[in-house]
DRENPA-3360 file (N, C-alpha, C; in nm, 2 decimals, always signed):
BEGIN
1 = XXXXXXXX = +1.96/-4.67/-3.56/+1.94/-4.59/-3.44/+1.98/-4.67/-3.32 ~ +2.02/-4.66/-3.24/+2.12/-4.72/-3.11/+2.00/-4.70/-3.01 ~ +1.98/-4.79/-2.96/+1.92/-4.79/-2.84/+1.91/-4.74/-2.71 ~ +1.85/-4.75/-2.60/+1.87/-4.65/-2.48/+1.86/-4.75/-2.39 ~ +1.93/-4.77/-2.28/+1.96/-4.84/-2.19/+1.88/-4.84/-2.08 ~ +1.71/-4.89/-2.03/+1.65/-4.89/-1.96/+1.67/-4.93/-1.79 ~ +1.68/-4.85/-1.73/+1.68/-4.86/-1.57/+1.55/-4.92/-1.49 ~ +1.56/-5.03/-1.50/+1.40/-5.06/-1.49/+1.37/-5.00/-1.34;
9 = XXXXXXXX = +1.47/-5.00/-1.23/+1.46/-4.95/-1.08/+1.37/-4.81/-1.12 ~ +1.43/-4.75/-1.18/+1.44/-4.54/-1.23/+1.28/-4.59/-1.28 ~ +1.25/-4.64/-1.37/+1.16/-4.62/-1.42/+1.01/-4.66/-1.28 ~ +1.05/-4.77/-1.22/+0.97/-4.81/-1.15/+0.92/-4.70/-1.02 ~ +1.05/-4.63/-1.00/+1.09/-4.53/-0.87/+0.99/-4.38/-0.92 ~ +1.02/-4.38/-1.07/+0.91/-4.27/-1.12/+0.76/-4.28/-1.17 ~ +0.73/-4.41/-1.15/+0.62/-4.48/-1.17/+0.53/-4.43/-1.07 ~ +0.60/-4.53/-0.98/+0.53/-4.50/-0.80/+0.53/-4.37/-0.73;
17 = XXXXXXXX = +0.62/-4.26/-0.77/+0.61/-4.09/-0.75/+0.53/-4.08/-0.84 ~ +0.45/-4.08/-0.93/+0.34/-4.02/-1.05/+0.20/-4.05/-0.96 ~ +0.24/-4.22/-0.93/+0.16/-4.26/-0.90/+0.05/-4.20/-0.77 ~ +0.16/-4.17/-0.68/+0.13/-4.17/-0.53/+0.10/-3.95/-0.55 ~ +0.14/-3.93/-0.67/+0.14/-3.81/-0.65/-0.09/-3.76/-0.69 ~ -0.07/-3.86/-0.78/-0.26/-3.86/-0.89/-0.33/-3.93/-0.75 ~ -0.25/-4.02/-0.65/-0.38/-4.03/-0.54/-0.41/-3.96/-0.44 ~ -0.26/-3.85/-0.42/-0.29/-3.78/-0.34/-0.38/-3.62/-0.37;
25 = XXXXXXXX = -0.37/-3.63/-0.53/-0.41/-3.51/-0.57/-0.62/-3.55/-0.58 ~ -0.64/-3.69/-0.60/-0.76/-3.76/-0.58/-0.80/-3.77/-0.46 ~ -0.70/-3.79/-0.37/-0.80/-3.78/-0.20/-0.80/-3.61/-0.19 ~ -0.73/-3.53/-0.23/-0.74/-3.40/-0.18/-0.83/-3.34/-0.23 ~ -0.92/-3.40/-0.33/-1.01/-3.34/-0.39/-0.98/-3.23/-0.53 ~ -1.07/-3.15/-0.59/-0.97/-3.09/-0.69/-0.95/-2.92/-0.60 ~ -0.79/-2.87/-0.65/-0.71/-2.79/-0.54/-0.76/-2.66/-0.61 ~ -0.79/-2.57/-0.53/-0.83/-2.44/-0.62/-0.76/-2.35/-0.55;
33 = XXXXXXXX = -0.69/-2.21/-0.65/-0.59/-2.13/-0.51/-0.69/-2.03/-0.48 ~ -0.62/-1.98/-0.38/-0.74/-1.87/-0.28/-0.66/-1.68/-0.35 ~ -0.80/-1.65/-0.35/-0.78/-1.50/-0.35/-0.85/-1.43/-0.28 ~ -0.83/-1.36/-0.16/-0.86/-1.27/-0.07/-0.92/-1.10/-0.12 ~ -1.02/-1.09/-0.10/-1.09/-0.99/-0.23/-1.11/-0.82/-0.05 ~ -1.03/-0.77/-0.10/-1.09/-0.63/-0.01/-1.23/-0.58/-0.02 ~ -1.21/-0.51/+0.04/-1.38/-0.40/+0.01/-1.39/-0.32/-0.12 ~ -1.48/-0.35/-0.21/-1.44/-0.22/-0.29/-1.57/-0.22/-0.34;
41 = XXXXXXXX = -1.59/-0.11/-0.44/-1.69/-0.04/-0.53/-1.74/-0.05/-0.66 ~ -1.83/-0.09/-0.70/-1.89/-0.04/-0.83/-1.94/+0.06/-0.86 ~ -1.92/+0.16/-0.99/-2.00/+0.27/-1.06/-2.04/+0.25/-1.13 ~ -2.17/+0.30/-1.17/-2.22/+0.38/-1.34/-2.16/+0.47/-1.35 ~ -2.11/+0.51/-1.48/-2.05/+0.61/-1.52/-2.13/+0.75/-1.46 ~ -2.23/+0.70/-1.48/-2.34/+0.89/-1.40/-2.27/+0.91/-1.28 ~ -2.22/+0.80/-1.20/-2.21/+0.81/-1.05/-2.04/+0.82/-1.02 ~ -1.97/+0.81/-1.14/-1.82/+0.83/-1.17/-1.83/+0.97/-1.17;
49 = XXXXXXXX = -1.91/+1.05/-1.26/-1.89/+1.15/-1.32/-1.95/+1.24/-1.18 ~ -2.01/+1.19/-1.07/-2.06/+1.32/-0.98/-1.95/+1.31/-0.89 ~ -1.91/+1.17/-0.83/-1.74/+1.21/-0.77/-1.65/+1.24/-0.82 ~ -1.62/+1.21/-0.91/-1.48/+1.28/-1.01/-1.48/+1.43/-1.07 ~ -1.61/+1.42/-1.13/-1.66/+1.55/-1.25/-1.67/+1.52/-1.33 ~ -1.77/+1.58/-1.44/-1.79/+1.55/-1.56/-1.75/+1.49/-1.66 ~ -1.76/+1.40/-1.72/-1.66/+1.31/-1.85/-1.56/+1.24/-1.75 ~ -1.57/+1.22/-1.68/-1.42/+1.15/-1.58/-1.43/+1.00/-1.64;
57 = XXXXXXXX = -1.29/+0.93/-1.66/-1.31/+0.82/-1.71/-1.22/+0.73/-1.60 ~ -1.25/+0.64/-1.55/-1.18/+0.53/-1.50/-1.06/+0.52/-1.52 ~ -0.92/+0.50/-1.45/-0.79/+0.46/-1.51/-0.79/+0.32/-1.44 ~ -0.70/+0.26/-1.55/-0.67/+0.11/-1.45/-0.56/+0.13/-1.41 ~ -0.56/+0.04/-1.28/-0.41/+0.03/-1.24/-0.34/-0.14/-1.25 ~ -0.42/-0.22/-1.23/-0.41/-0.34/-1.26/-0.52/-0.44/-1.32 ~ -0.48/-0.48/-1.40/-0.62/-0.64/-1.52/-0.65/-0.73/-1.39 ~ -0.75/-0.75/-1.38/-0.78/-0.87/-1.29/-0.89/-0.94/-1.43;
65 = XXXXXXXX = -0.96/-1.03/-1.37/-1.05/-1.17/-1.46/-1.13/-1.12/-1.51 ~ -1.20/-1.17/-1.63/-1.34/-1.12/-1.63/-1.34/-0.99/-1.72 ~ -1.23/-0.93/-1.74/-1.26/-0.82/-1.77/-1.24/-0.69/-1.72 ~ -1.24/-0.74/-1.59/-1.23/-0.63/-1.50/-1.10/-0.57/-1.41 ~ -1.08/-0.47/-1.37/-0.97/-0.45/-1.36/-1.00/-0.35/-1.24 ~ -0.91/-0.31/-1.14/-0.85/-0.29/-1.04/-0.82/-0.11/-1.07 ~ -0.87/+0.01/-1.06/-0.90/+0.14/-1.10/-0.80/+0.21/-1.02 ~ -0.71/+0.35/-1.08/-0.63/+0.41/-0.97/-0.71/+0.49/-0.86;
73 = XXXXXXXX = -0.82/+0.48/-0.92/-0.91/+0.61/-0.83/-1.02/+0.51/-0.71 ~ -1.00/+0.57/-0.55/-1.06/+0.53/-0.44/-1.16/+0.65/-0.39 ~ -1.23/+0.58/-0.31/-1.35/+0.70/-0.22/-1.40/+0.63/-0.08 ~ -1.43/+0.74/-0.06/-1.43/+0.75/+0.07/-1.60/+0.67/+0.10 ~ -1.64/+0.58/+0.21/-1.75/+0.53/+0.21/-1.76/+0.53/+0.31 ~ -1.90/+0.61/+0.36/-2.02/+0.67/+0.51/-2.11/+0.58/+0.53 ~ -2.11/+0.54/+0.61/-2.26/+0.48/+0.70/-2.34/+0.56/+0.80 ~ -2.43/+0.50/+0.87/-2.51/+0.55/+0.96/-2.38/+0.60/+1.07;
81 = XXXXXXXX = -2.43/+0.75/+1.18/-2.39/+0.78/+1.22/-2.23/+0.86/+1.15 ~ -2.26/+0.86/+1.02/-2.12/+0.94/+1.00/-1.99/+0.82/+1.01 ~ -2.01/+0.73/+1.00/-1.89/+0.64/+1.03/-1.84/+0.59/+0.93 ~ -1.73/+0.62/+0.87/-1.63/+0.60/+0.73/-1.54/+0.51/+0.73 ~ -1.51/+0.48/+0.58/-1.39/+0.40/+0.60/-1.35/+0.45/+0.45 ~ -1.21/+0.52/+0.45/-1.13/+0.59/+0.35/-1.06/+0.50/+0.24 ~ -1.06/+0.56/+0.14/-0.96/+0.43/+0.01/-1.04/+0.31/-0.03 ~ -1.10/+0.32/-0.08/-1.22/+0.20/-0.09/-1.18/+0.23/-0.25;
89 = XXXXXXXX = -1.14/+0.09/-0.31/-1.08/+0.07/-0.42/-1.18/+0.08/-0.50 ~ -1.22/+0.16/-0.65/-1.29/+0.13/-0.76/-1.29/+0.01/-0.87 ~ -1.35/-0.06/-0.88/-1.33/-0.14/-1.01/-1.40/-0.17/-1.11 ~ -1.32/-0.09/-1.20/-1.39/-0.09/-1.34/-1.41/-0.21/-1.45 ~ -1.45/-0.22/-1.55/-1.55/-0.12/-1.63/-1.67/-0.09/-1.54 ~ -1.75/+0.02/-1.57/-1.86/+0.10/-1.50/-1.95/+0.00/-1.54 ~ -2.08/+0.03/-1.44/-2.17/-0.11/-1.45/-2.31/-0.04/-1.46 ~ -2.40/-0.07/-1.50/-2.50/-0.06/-1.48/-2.59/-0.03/-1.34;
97 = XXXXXXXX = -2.57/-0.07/-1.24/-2.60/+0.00/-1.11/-2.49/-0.03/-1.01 ~ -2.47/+0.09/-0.92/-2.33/+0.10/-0.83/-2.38/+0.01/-0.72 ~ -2.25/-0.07/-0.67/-2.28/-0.21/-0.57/-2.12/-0.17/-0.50 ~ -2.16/-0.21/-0.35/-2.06/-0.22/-0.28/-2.06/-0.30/-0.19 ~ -1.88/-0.40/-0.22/-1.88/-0.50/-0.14/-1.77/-0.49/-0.02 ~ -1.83/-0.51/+0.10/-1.77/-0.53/+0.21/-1.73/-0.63/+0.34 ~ -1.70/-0.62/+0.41/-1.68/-0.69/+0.53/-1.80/-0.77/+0.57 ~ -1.81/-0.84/+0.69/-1.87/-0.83/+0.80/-1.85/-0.73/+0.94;
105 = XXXXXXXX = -1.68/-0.71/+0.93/-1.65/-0.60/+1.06/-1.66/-0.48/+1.00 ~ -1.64/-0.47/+0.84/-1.66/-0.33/+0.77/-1.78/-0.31/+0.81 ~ -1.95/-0.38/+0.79/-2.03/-0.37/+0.84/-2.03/-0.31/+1.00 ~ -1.95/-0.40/+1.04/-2.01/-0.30/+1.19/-1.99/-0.21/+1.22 ~ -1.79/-0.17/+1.13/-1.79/-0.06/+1.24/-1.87/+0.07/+1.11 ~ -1.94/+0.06/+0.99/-1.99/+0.12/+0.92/-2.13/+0.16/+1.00 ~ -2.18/+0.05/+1.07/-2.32/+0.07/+1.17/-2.41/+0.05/+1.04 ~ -2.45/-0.03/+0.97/-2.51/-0.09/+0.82/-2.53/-0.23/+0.86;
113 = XXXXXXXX = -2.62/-0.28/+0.84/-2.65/-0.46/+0.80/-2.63/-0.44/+0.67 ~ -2.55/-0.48/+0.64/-2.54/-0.55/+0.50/-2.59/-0.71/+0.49 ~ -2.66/-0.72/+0.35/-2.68/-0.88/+0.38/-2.55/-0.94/+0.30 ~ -2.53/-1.08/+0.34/-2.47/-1.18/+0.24/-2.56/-1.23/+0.11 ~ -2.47/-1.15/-0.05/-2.55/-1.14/-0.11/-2.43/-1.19/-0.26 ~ -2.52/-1.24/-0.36/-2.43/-1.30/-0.48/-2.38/-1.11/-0.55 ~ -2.28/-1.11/-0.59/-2.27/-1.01/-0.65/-2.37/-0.95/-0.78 ~ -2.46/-0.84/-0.76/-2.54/-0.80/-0.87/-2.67/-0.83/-0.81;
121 = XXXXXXXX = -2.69/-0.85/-0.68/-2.81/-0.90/-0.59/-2.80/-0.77/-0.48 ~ -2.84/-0.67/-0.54/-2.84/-0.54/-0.43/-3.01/-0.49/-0.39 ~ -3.09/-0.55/-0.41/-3.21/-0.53/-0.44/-3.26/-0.52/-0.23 ~ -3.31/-0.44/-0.14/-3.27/-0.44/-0.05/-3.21/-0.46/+0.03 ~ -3.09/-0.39/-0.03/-2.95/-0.44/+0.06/-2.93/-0.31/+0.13 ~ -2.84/-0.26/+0.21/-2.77/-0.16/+0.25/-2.76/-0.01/+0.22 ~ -2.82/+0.09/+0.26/-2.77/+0.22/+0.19/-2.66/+0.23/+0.26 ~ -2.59/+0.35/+0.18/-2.44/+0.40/+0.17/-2.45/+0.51/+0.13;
129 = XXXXXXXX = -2.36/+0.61/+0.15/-2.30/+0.78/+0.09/-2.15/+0.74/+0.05 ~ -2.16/+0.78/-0.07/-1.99/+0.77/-0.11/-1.96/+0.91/-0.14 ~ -1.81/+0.94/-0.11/-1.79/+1.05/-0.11/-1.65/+1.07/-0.22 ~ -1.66/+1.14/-0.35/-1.52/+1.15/-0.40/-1.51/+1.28/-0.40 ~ -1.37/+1.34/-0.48/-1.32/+1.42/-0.47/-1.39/+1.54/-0.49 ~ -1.49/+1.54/-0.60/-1.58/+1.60/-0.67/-1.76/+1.63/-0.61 ~ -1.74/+1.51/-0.55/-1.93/+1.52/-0.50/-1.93/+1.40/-0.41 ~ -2.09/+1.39/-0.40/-2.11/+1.28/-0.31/-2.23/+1.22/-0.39;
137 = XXXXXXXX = -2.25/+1.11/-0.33/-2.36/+1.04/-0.40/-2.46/+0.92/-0.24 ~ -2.57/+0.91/-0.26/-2.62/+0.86/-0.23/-2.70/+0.71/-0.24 ~ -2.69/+0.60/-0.20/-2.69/+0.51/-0.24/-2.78/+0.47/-0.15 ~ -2.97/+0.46/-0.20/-3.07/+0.38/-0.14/-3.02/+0.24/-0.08 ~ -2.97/+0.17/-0.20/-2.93/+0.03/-0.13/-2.84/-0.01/-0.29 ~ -2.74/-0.09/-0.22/-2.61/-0.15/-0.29/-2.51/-0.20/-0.18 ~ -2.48/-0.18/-0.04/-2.39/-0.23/+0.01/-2.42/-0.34/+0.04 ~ -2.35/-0.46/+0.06/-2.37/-0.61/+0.04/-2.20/-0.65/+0.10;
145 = XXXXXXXX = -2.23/-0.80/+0.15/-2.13/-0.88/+0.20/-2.11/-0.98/+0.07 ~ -1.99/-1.01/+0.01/-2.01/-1.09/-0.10/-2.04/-1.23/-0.04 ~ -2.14/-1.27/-0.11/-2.10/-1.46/-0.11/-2.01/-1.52/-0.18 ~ -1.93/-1.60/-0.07/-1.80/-1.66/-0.11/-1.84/-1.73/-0.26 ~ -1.70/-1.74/-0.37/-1.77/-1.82/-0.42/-1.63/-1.88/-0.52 ~ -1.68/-1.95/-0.63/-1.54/-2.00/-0.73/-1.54/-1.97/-0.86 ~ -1.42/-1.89/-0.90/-1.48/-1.83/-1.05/-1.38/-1.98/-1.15 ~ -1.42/-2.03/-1.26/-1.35/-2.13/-1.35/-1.40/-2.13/-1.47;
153 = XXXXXXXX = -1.31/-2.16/-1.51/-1.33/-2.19/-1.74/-1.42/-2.31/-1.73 ~ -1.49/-2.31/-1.82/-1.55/-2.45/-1.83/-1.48/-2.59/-1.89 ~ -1.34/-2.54/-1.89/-1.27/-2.66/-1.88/-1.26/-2.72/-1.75 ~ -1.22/-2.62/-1.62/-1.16/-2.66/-1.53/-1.29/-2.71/-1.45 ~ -1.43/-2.66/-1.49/-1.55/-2.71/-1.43/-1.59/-2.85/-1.48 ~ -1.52/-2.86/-1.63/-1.53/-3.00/-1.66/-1.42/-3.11/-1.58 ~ -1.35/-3.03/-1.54/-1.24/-3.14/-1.46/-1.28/-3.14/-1.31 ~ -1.37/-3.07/-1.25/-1.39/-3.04/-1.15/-1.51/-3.11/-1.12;
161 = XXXXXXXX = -1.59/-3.17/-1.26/-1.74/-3.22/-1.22/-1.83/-3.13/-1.13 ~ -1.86/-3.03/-1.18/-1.90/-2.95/-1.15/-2.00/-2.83/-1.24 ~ -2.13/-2.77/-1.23/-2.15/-2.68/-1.33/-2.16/-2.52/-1.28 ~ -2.16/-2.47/-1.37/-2.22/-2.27/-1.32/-2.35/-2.30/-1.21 ~ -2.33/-2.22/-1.12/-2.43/-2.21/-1.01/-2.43/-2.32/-0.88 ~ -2.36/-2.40/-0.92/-2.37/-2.51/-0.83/-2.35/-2.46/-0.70 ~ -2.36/-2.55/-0.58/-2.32/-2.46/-0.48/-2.21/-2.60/-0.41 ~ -2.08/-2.59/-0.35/-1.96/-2.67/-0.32/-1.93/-2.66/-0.15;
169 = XXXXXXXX = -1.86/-2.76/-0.13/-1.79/-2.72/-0.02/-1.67/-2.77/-0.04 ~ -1.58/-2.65/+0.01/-1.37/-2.69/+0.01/-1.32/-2.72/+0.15 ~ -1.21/-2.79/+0.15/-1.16/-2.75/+0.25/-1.02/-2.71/+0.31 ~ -0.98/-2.64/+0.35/-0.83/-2.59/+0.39/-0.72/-2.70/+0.39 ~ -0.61/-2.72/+0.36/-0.52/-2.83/+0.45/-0.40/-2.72/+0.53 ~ -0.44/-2.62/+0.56/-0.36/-2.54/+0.65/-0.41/-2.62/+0.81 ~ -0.33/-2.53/+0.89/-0.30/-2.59/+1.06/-0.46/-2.59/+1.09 ~ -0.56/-2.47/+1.03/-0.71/-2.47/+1.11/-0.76/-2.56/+1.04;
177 = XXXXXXXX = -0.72/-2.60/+0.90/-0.87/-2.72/+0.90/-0.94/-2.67/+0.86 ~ -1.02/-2.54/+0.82/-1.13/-2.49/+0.77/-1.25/-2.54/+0.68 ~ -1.35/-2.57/+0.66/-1.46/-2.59/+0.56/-1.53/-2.53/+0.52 ~ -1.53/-2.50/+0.43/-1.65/-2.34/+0.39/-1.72/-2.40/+0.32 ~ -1.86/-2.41/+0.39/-1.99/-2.42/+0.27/-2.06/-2.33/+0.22 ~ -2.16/-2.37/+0.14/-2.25/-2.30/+0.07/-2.16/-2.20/-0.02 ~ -2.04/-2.25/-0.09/-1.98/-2.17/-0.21/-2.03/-2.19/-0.32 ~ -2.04/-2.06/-0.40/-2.10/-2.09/-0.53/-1.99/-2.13/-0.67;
185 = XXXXXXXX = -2.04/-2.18/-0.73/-1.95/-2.18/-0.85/-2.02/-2.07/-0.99 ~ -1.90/-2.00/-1.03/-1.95/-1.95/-1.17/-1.85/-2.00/-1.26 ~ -1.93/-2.02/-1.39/-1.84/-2.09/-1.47/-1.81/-1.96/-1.62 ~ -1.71/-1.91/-1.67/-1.69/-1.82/-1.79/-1.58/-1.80/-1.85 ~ -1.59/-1.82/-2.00/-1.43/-1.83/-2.06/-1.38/-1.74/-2.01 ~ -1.35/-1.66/-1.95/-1.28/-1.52/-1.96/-1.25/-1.57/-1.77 ~ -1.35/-1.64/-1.70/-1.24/-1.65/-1.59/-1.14/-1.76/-1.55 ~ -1.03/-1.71/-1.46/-0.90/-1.83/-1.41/-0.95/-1.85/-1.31;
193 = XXXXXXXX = -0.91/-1.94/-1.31/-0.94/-2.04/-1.14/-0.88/-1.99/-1.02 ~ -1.02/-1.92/-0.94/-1.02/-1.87/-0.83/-1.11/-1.91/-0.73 ~ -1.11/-1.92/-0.61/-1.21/-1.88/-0.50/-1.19/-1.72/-0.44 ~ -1.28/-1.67/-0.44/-1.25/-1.53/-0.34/-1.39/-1.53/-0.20 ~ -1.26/-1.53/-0.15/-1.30/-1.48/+0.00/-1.30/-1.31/+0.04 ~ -1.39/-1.31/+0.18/-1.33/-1.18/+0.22/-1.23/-1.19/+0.32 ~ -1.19/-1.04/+0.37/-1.08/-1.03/+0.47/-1.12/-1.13/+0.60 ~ -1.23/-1.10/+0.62/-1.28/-1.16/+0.75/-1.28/-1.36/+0.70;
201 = XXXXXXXX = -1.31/-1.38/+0.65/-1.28/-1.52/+0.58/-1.16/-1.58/+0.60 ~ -1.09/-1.53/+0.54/-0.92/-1.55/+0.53/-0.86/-1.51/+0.64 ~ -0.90/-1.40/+0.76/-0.81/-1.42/+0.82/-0.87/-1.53/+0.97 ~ -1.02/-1.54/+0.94/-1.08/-1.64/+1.02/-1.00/-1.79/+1.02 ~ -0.99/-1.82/+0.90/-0.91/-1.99/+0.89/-0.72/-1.90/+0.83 ~ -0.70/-1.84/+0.86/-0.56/-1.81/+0.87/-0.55/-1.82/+0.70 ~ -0.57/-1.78/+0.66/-0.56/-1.80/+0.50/-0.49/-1.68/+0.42 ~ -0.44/-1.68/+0.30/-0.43/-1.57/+0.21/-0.43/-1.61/+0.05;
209 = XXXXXXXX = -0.40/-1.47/-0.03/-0.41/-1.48/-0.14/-0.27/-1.63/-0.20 ~ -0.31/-1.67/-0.25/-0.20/-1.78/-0.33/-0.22/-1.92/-0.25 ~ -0.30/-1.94/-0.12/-0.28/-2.05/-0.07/-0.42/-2.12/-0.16 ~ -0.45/-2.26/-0.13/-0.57/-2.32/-0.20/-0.63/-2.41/-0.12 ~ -0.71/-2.44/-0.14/-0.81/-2.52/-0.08/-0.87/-2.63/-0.19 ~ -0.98/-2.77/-0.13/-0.95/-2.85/-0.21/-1.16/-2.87/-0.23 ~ -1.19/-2.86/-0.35/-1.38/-2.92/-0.33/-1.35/-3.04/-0.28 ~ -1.46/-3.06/-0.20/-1.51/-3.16/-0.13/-1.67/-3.21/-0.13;
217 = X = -1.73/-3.08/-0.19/-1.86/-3.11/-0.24/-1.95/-3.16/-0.11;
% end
């Protein structure tokens, strides 16, 4: 077998790029990409079936993580004073109790305090009337501001030093600089490596879906 002619410069030149690339990916902390999450809705199927009609089943329109997926069907959501905001995305599978997450300006101009709340933490939060095609429904309390947080495999939480629940701080290397604290982490095979913000988040530090940010803890 014939030998290969070693460039010692080449090899040295790709050394020092590997190199310089593992310290900058070490001072940046570990990079996580951003996903910008809209307003949208949870159902029970009981509460599918009074806006849609009877037996109505969820269609998907796109897979997202988790399981969960992105529904072709929207409604229309009321606050105090009659004040709406139209097309409010469904996302299915149907859940056990209907939760709806929104803004901080969705809050206002809805005329609702919503609190900042972990998803599935509706327990004095916000009433709401949702209105579909079929009926309306009434909602004691479920409207909520999500708390930011980071969904990851427990591989990437092992690379991350990091566990489920923990709470992080990242930070932007866009033009603002941003640092978001008190993020939570969840950790589950089934999710990819996200942070989700809301609209008001993202467009507060100029941010969007695909850009990343780096823990800093």
């Amino acid at each position: 077998m014939r030998g290969v002619k070693v460039d010692h410069q080449e090899v040295e030149l790709i050394t020092k790029l590997v190199y310089d690339l593992l310290k900058k990916e070490d001072e940046d902390g570990f990079l996580v990409p951003v996903g910008v999450s809209a307003r949208h809705i949870h159902l029970t199927q009981s509460d599918v079936e009074t806006l849609f009609g009877k037996g109505y089943e969820l269609t998907k329109k796109k897979e997202l993580m988790g399981g969960q997926y992105a529904s072709n069907e929207t409604v229309t959501i009321v606050g105090l004073k009659l004040r709406a905001i139209e097309n409010v995305r469904i996302l299915g599978p149907v859940r056990k109790a209907s939760q709806i997450e929104i803004s901080a300006t969705d809050a206002l101009k809805l005329g609702v305090k919503a609190p900042v709340r972990e998803s599935g933490d509706i327990k004095g939060s916000a009433p709401m009337a949702v209105v579909g095609p079929k009926g309306v429904i009434y909602l004691e309390e479920g409207c909520i501001i999500a708390k930011r947080h980071i969904h990851m495999s427990p591989q990437d939480a092992k690379t991350a030093g990091v566990i489920n629940g923990q709470t992080v701080s990242v930070r932007s290397n866009n033009e603002r600089g941003s640092i978001f604290d008190q993020v939570t982490v969840r950790v589950d095979p089934s999710y990819t490596l996200e942070m989700h913000i809301d609209t008001d988040e993202a467009n507060a530090a100029s941010m969007k879906t695909g850009d990343s940010v780096a823990i800093i803890k």
